[in-house]
C-alpha positions in Angstrom: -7.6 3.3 -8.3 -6.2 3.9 -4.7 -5.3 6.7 -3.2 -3.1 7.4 -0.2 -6.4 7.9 2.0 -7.2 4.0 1.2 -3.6 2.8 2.1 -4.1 4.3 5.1 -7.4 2.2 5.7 -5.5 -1.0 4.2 -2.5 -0.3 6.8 -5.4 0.0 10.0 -7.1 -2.9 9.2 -3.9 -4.8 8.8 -2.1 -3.8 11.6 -5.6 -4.4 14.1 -5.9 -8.2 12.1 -1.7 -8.4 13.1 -2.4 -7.7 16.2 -5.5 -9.9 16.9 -3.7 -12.5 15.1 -0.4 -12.5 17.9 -2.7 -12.5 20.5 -4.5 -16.2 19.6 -0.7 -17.6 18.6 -0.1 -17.4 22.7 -3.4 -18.8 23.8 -3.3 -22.4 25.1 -5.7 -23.7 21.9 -4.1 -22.7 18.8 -7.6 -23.7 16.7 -8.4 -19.9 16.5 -5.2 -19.0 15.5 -5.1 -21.3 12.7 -8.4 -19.9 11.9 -7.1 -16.8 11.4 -3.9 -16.9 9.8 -5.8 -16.8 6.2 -7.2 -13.4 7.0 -3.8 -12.3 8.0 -2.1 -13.8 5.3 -5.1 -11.8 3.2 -3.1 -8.5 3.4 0.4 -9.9 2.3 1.4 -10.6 -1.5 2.8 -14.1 -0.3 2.2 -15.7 3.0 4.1 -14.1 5.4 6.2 -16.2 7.9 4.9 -14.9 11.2 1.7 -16.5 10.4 2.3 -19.9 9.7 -0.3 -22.7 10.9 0.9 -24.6 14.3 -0.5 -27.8 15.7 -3.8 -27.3 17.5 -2.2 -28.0 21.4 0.4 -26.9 23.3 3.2 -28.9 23.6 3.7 -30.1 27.6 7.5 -28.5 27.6 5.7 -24.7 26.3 3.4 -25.2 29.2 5.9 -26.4 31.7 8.7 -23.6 30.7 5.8 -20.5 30.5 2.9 -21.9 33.1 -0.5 -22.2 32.1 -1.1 -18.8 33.1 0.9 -17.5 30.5 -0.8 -18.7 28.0 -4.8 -18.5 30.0 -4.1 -14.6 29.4 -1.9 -14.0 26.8 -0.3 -10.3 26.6 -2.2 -7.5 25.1 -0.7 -6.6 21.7 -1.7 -3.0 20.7 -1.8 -2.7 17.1 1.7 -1.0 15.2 1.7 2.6 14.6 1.4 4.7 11.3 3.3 7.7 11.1 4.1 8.5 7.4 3.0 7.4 4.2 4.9 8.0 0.9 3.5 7.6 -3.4 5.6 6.4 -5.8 6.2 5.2 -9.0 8.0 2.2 -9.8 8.4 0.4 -13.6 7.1 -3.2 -12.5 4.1 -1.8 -10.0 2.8 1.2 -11.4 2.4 3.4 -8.0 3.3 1.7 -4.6 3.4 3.2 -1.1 5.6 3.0 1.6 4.3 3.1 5.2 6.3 3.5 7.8 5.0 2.2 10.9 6.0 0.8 14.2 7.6 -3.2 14.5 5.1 -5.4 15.5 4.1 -4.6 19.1 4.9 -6.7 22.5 4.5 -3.4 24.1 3.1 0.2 24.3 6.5 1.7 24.6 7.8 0.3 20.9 4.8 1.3 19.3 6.2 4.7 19.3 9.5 4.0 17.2 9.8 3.9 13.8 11.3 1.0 12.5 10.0 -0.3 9.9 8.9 -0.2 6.1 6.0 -1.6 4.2 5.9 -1.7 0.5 2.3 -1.4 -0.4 1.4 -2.5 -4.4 -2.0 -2.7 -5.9 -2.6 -6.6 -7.9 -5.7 -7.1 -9.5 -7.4 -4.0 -7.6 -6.3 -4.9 -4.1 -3.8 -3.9 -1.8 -1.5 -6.0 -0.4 2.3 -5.9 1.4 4.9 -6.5 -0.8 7.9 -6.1 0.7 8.7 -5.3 4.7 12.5 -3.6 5.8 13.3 -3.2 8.9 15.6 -0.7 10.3 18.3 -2.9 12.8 21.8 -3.6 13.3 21.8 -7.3 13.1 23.3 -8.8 10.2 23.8 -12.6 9.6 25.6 -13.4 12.3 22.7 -12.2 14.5 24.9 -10.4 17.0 23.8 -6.6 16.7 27.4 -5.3 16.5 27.0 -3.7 12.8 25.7 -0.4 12.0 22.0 0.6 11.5 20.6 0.3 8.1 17.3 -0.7 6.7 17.2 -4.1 6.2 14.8 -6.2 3.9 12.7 -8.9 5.9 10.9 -10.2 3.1 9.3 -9.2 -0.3 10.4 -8.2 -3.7 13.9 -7.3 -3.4 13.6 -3.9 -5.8 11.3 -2.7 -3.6 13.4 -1.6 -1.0 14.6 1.8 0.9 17.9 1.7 -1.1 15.6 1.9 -4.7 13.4 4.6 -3.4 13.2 7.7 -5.7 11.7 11.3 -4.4 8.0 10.9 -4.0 4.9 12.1 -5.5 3.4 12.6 -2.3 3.9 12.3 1.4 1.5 12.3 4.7 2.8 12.6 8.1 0.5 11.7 10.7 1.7 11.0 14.0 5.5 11.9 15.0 7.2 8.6 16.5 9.7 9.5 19.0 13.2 10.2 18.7 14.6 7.1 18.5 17.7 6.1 16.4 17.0 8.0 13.1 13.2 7.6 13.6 12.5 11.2 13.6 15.2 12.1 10.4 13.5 9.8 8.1 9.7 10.9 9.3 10.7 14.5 8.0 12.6 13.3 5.2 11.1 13.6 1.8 11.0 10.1 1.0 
């Protein structure tokens, strides 16, 4: 049975395979990519769209548009922050976490905001992401005029911030800075 101390393990190795991952989508041969979009993929409850297979070259226009340098070194991506994780109980899953982390890095400076959710279930004895919110003001429209809320990216649609119940147990490791409510819901008991 796993414990909060082997979520946070799941999360690190995750979040370092994420971030390997981005790096070889931006190379000029995508081969490695592809290569490693299972192990990626590994950590998620369904394949997650960001890692998708794409052809094996570059396609002239990408290379024209970005230059070949862009893609001969492709930008460091540090891997997302962890700053809180949460235990609960849910009737379908049995005990789930909730780590709340960092978005997806393109730079050091968004590592420090929290601003996003993953739901973490245990199926057949392993860990894996089941659902992902994400805290933003874009709605369907895509413009970024509408208030903040948590919004579900993917996953299991009762496993979401608007279900969560008061926890069994919470760790805070790092603080994220103050950014948009990052800071209330890292001291919130949730």
């Amino acid at each position: 049975m796993n414990e909060i101390k082997d979520v946070k393990e799941f999360f690190e190795d995750f979040a370092k395979t994420e971030a390997e991952t981005e790096i070889l989508k931006w190379k000029l041969e995508l081969k490695d990519y592809n290569a490693n979009i299972d192990k990626a993929n590994s950590f998620y409850l369904a394949p997650h769209i960001s890692f998708m297979p794409r052809e094996e070259k570059r396609k002239v226009w990408e290379i024209k548009r970005k230059g070949l340098d862009f893609f001969n070194t492709p930008k460091i991506r540090p891997p997302r922050k962890l700053f809180k994780i949460s235990e609960h109980v849910h009737k379908e899953f049995g005990r789930f976490w909730v780590c709340y982390a960092s978005s997806a890095n393109n730079s050091n400076r968004a590592s420090n905001f929290l601003s996003q959710m993953l739901f973490v279930i245990e199926k057949d004895n392993e860990l894996k992401i089941a659902s992902e919110s994400l805290w933003s003001n874009y709605e369907k429209d895509g413009w970024g005029d509408e208030a903040y809320k948590w919004h579900q990216v993917f996953g299991k649609k009762h496993l979401h911030y608007d279900f969560l119940n008061e926890p069994i147990k919470v760790i805070r490791y790092e603080e994220p800075e103050d950014y948009k409510i990052g800071l209330q819901v890292y001291h919130a008991n949730i």
